[in-house]
N, C-alpha and C positions, 0 to 999 in steps of 0.2 A: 665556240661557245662565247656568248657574251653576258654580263654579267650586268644589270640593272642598279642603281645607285638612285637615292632621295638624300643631295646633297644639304641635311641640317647637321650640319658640326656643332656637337657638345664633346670636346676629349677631355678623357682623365687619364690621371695614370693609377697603376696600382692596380689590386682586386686580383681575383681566380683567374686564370689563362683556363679559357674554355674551349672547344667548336664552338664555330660559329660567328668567333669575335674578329671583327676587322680592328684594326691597327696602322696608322701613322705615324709618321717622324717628321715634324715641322724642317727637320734640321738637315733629313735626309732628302734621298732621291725619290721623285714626284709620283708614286703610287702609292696603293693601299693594299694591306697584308692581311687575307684572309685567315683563321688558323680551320686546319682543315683533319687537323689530327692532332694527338699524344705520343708518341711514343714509352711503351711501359719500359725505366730499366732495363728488367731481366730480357728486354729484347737483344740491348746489343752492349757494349763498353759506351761505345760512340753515344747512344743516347742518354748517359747519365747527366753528357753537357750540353748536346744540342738534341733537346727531345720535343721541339716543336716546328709544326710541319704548316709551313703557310705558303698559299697561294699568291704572289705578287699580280693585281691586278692595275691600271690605268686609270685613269681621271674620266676615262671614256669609256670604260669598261672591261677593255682588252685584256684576256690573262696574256702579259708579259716577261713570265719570270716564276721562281718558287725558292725557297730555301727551307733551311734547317736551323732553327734557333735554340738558344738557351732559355727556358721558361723565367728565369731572373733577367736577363736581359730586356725580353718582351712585355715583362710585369710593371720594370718601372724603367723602363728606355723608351716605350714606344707609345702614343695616343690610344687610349681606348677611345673610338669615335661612334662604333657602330656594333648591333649584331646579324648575321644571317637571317630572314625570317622563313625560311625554307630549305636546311642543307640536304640537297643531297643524298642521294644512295646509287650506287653507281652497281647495275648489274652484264655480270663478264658472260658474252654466249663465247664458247671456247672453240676455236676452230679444226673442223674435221682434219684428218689429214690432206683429204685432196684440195684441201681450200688453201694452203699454207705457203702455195707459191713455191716451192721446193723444187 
């Protein structure tokens, strides 16, 4: 998958942590961070503190990477520069038994 960029940089920081919103760190390592989910809470312990789920993508488009952030962290630590103009919906055909390689 490659991932298409219209490189006009306006960042801010601050605002709602949404989908959709890409994010930099002038200060960090040379990619852009997709958010690609929320995690709610009552899902796990773990996401009361890292409940944001971003795609690390390239200068060039490459997805390179992913993690799991703090929504304080990503709210006023990282560039709000851009948003998605089309996220996604990602649908699972679920493999037969005989297809499963077993």
């Amino acid at each position: 998958m490659k991932v298409e960029m219209i490189p006009a940089l306006k960042p801010r920081r601050g605002g709602k942590v949404k989908e959709g919103n890409v994010y930099t760190n002038p200060h960090g390592r040379n990619f852009y961070k997709v958010v690609m989910g929320i995690i709610p809470p009552e899902w796990s312990n773990r996401a009361r503190y890292n409940n944001i789920v971003m795609l690390h993508v390239s200068s060039t488009g490459q997805i390179v990477g992913a993690s799991v952030q703090p929504e304080t962290y990503v709210c006023n630590h990282q560039d709000l520069v851009g948003t998605v103009k089309n996220m996604p919906a990602l649908k699972i055909e679920w493999l037969k038994e005989n297809e499963r390689g077993h």
